[in-house]
C-alpha positions in Angstrom: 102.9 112.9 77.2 99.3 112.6 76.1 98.1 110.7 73.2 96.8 114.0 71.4 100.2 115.8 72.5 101.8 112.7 70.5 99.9 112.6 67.2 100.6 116.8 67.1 104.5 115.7 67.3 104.6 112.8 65.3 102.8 115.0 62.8 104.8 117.7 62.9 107.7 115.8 62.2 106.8 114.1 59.3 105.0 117.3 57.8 108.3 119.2 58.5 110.8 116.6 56.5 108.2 116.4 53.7 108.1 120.3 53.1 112.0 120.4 54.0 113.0 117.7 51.5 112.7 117.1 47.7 109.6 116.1 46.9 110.2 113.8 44.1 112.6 112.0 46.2 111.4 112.5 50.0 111.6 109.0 51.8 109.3 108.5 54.5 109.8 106.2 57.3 107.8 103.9 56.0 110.2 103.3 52.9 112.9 100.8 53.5 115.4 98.2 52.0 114.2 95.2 53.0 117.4 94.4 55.4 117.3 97.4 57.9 114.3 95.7 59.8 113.7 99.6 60.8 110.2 98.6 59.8 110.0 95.4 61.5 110.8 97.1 65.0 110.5 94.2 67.6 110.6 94.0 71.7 113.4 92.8 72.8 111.7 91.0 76.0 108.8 89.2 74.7 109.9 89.0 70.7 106.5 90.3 69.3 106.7 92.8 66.4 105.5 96.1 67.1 102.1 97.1 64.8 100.3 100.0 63.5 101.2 103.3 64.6 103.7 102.0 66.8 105.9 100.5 63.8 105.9 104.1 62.0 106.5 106.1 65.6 109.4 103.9 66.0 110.2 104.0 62.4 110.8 107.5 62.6 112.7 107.7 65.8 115.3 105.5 64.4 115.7 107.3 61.3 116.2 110.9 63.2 118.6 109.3 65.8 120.2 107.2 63.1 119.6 103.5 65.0 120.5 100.7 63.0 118.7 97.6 64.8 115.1 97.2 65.3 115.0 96.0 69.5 112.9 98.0 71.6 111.9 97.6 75.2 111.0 99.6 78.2 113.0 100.8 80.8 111.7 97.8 82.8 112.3 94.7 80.6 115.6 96.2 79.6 116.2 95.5 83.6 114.9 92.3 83.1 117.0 91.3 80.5 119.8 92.0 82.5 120.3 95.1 80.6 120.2 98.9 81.8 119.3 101.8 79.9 122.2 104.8 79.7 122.0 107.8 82.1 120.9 110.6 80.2 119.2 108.7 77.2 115.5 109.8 76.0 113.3 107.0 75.3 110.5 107.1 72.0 107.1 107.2 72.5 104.6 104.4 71.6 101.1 104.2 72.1 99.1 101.2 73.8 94.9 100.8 73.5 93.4 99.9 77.1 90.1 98.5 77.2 87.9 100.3 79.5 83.8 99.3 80.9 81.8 102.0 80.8 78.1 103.0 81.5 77.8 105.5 78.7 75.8 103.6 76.5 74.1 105.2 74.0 71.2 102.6 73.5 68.5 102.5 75.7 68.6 99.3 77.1 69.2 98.9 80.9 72.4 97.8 82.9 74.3 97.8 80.0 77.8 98.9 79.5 80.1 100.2 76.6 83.2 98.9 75.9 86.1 101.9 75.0 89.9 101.5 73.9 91.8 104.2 75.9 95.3 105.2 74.4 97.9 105.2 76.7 101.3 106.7 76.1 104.5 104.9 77.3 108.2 105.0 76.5 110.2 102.8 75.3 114.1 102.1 74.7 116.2 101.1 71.3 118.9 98.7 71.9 121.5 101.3 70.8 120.8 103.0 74.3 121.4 99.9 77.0 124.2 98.7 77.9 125.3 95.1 79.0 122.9 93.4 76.2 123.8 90.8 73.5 121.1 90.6 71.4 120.4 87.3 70.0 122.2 86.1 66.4 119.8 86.8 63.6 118.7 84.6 61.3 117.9 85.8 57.7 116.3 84.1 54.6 117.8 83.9 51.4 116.5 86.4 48.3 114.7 82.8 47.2 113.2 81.8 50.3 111.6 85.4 50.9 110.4 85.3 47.1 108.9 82.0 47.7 107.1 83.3 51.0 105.6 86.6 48.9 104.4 84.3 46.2 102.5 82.2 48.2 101.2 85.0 50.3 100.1 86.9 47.2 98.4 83.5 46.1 96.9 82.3 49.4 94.4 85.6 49.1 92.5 84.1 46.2 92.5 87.7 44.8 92.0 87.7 41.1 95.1 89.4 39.3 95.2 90.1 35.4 98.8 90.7 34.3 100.5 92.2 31.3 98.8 95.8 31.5 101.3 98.7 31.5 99.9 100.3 34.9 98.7 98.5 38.1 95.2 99.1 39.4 92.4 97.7 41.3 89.3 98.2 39.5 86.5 97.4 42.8 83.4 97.0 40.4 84.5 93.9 38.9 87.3 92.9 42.1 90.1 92.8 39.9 93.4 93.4 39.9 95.6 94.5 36.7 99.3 94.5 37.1 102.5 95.0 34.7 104.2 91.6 33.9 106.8 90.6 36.9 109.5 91.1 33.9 108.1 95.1 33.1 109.9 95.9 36.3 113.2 96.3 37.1 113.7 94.9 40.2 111.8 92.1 41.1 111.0 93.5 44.9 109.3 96.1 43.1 106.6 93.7 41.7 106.0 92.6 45.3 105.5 95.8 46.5 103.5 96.8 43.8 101.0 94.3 44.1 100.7 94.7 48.0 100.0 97.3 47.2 96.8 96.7 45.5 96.3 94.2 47.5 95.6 96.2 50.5 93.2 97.8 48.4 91.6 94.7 47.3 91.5 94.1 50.8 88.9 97.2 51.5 86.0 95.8 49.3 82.9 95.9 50.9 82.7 92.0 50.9 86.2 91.8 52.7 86.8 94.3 55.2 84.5 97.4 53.8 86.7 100.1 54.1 85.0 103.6 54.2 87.1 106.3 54.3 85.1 109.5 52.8 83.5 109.5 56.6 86.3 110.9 58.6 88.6 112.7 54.9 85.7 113.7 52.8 86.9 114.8 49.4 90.6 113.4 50.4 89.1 110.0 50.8 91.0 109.0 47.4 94.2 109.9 48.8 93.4 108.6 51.7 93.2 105.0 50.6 96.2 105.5 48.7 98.1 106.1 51.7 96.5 103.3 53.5 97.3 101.1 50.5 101.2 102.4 50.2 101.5 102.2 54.7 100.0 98.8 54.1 102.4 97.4 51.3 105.0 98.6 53.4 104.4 96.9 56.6 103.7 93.9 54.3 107.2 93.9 52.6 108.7 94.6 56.2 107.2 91.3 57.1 108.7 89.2 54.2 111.9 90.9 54.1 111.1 92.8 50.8 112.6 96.2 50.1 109.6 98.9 49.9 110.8 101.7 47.7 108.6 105.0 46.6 106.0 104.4 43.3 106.4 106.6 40.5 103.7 108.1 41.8 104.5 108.8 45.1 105.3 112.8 44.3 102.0 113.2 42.8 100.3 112.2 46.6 102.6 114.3 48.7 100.8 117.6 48.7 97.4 115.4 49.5 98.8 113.9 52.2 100.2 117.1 54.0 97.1 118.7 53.5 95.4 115.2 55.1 98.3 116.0 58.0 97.8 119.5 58.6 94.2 119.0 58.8 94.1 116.2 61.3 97.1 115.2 63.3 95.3 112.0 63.9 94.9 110.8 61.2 98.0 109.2 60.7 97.3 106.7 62.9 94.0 106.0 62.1 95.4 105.0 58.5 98.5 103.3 60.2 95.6 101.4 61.9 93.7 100.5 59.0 96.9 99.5 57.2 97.3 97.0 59.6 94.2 95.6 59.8 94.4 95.2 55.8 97.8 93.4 56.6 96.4 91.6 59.3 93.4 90.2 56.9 95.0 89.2 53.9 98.0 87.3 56.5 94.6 85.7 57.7 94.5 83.6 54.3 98.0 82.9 54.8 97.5 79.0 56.3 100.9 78.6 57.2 101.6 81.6 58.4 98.4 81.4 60.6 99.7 78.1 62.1 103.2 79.4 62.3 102.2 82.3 64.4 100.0 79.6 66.4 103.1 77.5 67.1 
């Protein structure tokens, strides 16, 4: 399958459960409890999480086929894990960036060369579909250990947050953050996810990671960002175990973001992509989890 072929299917999919479903109440696949790890999907052979598009592609493959564990591999490191993949099972497409040397330079200086990502397509397997595997025991933090990790994510950003408001906003002209009180909510996850929310906007300033999106969505750029900001607070609480439910406002953005679909059935993954790289910057304040990651 080609990479375009992909992004129409993917697409499709998504756009088809929206309109299919409630829309007050439609979850997508990047909604989850916290425990499913459905979010957190993980290769089985080399025990690096999955990022970006890849983590929503697979996302939504397990929720249509109704897998319950998060190991993925291909048909080859199944082999090599001693594992083999059932006759007759259909593997789910993920998507890999190949550098690529080329002469097409556009400047005008000579024997120069361009550097291009090429997407390549390639298949891989859930654990539910191989046989002769014992995946390893999983370890889980407690509610209080994965509380403690958010707070001290949230705080190693430096961001500056302003609580005790009665909505939660990032207001760019002065780089602020204003969020309800942690005890406004009724579930405590939900604070997390709120402000991860904002963070990921925070994240887009143009002194951080400059985050322009009225280029490629023109006068959808707001919801846009909104649904690089909700992506990004979701792969966020995937990765410190947090559930990640809909916002009260999630209903309001739905009809934006099918017409965002239907007009380009790439961009998905270019906001998957820049959902990760929020994720991926404000982690990068994140000492320990920088030297974890290191170890």
């Amino acid at each position: 399958m080609r990479y375009d072929e992909l992004c129409a299917q993917v697409t499709t999919r998504i756009v088809t459960a929206i309109e299919s479903g409630t829309t007050g109440s439609w979850r997508a696949p990047w909604h989850h409890n916290g425990t499913s790890g459905l979010l957190s999907p993980t290769n089985a052979a080399t025990a690096k999480p999955y990022a970006g598009a890849n983590i929503l592609l697979l996302a939504a493959e397990s929720m249509a086929e109704g897998y319950s564990a998060n190991a993925w591999a291909t048909y080859r490191q199944w082999q090599q894990l001693g594992a083999q993949v059932r006759r007759g099972e259909h593997g789910a497409q993920c998507v890999k960036w190949i550098a690529k040397q080329t002469d097409d330079d556009p400047s005008d200086k000579p024997n120069t060369k361009r550097r291009m990502l090429i997407p390549k397509v390639f298949t891989v397997f859930n654990v539910a579909q191989v046989d002769d595997y014992t995946p390893p025991t999983p370890t889980e933090a407690s509610g209080a250990d994965r509380v403690e990790a958010a707070e001290q994510f949230i705080e190693s950003t430096g961001a500056a947050i302003d609580y005790g408001f009665n909505s939660a906003k990032y207001r760019p002209l002065v780089d602020r953050i204003q969020l309800p009180a942690i005890d406004q909510y009724s579930e405590v996850e939900d604070h997390y996810s709120t402000v991860l929310h904002e963070l990921v906007h925070w994240s887009g300033h143009r002194s951080r990671l400059d985050r322009e999106m009225g280029k490629r969505f023109g006068d959808d750029a707001y919801a846009a960002e909104e649904l690089v900001a909700e992506l990004g607070a979701a792969f966020a609480t995937a990765r410190l175990g947090l559930s990640n439910t809909p916002r009260p406002d999630h209903a309001a953005y739905l009809n934006h973001w099918l017409r965002i679909l239907g007009q380009d059935p790439k961009a998905l993954f270019v906001v998957a992509a820049k959902a990760q790289a929020a994720v991926d910057h404000l982690a990068s304040y994140n000492t320990a989890e920088v030297e974890e990651d290191a170890a």
